[in-house]
Backbone as JSON Lines, residues from 0, in Angstrom:
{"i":0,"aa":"X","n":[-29.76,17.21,-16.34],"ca":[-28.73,16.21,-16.51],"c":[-29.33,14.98,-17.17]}
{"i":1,"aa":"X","n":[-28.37,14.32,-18.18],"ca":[-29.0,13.14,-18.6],"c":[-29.0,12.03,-17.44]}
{"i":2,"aa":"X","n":[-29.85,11.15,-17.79],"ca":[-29.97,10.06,-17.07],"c":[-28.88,8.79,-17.41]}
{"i":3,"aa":"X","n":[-28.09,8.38,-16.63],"ca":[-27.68,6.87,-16.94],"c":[-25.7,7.49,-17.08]}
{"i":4,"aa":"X","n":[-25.06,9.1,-17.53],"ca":[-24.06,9.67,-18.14],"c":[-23.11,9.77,-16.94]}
{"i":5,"aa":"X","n":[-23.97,10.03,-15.94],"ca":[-22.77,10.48,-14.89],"c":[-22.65,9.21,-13.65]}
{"i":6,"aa":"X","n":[-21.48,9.72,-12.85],"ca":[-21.3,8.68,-12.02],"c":[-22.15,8.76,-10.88]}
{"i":7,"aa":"X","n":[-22.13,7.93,-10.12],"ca":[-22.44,7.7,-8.44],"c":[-21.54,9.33,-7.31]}
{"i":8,"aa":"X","n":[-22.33,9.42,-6.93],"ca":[-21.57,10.94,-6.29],"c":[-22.02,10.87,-5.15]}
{"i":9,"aa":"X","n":[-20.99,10.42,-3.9],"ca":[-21.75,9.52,-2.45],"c":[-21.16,9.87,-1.55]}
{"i":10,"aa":"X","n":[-21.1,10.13,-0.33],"ca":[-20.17,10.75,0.79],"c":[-18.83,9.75,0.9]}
{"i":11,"aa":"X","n":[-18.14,10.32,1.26],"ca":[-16.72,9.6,1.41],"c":[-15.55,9.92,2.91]}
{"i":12,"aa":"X","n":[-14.91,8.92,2.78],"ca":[-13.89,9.21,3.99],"c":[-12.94,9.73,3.3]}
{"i":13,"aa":"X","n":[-11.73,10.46,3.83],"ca":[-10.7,10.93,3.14],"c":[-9.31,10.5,4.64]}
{"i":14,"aa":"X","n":[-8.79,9.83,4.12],"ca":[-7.76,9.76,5.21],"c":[-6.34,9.66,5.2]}
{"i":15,"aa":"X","n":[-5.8,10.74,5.48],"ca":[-4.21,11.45,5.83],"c":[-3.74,10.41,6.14]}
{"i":16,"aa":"X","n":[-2.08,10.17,5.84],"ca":[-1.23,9.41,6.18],"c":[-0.71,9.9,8.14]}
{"i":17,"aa":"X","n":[-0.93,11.24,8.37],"ca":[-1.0,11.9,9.99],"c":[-2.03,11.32,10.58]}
{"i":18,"aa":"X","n":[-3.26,10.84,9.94],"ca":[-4.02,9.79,10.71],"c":[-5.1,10.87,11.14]}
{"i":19,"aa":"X","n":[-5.09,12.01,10.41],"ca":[-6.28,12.91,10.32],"c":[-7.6,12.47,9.3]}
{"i":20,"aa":"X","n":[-8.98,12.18,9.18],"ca":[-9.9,11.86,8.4],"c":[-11.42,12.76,8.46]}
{"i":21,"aa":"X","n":[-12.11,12.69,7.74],"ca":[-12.6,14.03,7.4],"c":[-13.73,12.95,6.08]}
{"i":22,"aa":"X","n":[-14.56,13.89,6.11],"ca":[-15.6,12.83,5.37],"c":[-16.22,14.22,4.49]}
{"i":23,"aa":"X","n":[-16.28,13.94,2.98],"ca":[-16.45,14.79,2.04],"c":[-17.52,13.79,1.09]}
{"i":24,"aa":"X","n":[-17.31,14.39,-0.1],"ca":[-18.44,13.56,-1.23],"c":[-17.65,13.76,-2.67]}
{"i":25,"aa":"X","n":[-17.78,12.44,-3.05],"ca":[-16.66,11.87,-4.47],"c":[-17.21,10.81,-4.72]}
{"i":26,"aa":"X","n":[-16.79,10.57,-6.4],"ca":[-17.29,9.27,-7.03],"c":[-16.52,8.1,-6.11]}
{"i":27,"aa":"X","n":[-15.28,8.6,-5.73],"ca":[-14.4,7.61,-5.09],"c":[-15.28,6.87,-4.05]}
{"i":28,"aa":"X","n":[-14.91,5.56,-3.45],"ca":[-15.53,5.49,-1.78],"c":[-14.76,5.95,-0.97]}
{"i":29,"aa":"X","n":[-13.26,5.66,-0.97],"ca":[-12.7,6.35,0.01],"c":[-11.08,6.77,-0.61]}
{"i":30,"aa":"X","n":[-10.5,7.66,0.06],"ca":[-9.6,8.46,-0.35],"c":[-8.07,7.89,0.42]}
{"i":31,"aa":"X","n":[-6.92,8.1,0.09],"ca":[-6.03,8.15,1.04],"c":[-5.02,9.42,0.64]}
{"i":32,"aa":"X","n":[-4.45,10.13,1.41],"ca":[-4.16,11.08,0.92],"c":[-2.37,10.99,1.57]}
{"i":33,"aa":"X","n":[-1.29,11.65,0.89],"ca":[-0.05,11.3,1.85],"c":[0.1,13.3,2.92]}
{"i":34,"aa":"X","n":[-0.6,13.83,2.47],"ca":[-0.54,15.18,3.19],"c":[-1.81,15.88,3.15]}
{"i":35,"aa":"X","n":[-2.53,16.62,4.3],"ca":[-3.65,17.41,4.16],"c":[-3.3,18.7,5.16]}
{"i":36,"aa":"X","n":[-4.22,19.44,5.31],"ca":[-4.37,20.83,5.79],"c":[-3.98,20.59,6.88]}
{"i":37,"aa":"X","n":[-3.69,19.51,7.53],"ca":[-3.71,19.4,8.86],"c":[-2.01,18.99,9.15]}
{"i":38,"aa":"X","n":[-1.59,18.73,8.34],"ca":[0.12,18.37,8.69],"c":[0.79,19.26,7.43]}
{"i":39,"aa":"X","n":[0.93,20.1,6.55],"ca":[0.91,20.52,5.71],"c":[1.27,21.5,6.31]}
{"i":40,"aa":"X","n":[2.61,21.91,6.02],"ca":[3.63,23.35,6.78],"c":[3.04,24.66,6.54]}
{"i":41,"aa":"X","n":[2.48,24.87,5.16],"ca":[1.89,25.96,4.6],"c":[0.66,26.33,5.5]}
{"i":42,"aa":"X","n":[-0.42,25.61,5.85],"ca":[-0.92,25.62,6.98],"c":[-0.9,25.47,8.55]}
{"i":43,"aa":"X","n":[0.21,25.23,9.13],"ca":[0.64,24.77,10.4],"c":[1.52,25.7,10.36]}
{"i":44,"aa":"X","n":[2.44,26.18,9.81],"ca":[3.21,26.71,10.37],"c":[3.95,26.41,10.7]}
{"i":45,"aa":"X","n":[4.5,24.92,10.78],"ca":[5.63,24.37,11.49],"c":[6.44,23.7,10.12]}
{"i":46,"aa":"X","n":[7.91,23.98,10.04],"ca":[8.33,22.87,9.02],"c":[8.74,21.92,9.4]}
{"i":47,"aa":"X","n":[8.41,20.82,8.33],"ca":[8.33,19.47,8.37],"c":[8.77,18.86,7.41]}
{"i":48,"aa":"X","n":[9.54,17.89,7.16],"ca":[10.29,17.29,6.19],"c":[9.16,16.11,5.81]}
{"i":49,"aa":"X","n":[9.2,16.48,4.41],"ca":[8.34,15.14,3.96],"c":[8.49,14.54,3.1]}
{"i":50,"aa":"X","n":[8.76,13.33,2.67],"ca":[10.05,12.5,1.69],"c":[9.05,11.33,1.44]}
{"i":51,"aa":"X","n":[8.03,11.93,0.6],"ca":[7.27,11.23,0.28],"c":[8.43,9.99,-0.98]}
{"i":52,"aa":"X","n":[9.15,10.53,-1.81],"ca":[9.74,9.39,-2.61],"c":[11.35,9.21,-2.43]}
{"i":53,"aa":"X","n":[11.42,9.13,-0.79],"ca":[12.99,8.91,-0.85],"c":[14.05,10.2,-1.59]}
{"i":54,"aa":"X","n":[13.5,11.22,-1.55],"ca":[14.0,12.4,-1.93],"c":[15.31,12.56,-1.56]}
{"i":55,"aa":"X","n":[15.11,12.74,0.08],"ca":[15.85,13.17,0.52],"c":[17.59,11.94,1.0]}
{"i":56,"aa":"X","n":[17.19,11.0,1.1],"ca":[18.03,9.64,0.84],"c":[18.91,9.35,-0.11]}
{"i":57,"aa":"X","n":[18.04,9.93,-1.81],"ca":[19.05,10.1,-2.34],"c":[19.65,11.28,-2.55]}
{"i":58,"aa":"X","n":[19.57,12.76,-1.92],"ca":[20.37,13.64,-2.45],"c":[21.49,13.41,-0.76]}
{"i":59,"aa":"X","n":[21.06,12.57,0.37],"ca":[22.31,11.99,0.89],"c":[23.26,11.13,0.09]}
{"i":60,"aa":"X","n":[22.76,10.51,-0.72],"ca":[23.21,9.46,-1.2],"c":[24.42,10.09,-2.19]}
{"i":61,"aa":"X","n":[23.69,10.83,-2.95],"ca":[24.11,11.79,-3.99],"c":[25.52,12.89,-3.61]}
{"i":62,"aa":"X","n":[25.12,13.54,-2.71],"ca":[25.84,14.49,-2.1],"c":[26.65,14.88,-0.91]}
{"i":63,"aa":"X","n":[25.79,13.92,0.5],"ca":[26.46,13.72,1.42],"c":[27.84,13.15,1.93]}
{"i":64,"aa":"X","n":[28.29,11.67,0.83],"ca":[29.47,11.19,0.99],"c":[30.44,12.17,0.83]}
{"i":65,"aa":"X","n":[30.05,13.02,-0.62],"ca":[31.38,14.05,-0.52],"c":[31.48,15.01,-0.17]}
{"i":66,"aa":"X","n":[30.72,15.44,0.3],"ca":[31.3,16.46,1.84],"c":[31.58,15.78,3.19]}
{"i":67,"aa":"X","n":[31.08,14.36,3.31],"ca":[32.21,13.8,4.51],"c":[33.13,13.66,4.29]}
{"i":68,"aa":"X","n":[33.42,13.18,2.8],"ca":[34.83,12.55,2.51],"c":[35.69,14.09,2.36]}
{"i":69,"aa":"X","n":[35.28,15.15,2.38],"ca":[35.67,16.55,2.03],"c":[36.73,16.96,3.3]}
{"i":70,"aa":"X","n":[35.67,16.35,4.6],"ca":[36.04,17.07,5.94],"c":[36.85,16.69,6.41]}
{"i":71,"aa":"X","n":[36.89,14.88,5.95],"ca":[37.55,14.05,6.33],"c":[39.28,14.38,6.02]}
{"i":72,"aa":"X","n":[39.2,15.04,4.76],"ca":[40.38,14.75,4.34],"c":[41.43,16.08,4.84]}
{"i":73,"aa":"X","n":[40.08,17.22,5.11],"ca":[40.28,18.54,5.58],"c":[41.27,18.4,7.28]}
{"i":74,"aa":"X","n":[40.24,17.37,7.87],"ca":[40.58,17.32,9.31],"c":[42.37,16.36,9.08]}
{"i":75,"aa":"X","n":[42.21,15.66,8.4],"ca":[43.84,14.87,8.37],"c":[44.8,15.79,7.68]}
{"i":76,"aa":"X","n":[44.7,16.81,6.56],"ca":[45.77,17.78,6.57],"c":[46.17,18.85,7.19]}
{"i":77,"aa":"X","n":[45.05,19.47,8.32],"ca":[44.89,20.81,9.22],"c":[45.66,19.9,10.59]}
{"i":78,"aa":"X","n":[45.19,18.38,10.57],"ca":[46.76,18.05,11.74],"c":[48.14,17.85,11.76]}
{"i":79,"aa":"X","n":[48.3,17.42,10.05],"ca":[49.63,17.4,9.96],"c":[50.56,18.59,9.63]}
């Protein structure tokens, strides 16, 4: 390897938004990560909703009013 070309390559923290951390090696000093192996459905096994950008807020936003307003209007003609 040349001398002086590459970076600093130094142990590091890596730390999950689940508040899991784990210490690896990267030019970085330290990492933040929003999902790892450890909350991550594909590995756990458990599903978990994760709305890292308001995803899911707006396809309420998007889609939810009109199927209330749907039921709404469903439930006032099925009484009269």
């Amino acid at each position: 390897m040349k001398e002086g070309i590459h970076p600093d390559y130094h142990p590091t923290v890596v730390t999950c938004v689940c508040g899991n951390t784990f210490t690896t090696r990267s030019t970085e000093s330290n990492l933040k990560l929003e999902i790892c192996s450890a909350c991550h459905p594909f590995f756990t096994g458990k599903q978990k909703l994760v709305d890292s950008a308001g995803r899911v807020e707006k396809f309420m936003r998007k889609y939810g009013k009109k199927s209330e307003a749907k039921t709404e209007s469903a439930d006032t003609s099925a009484a009269s």
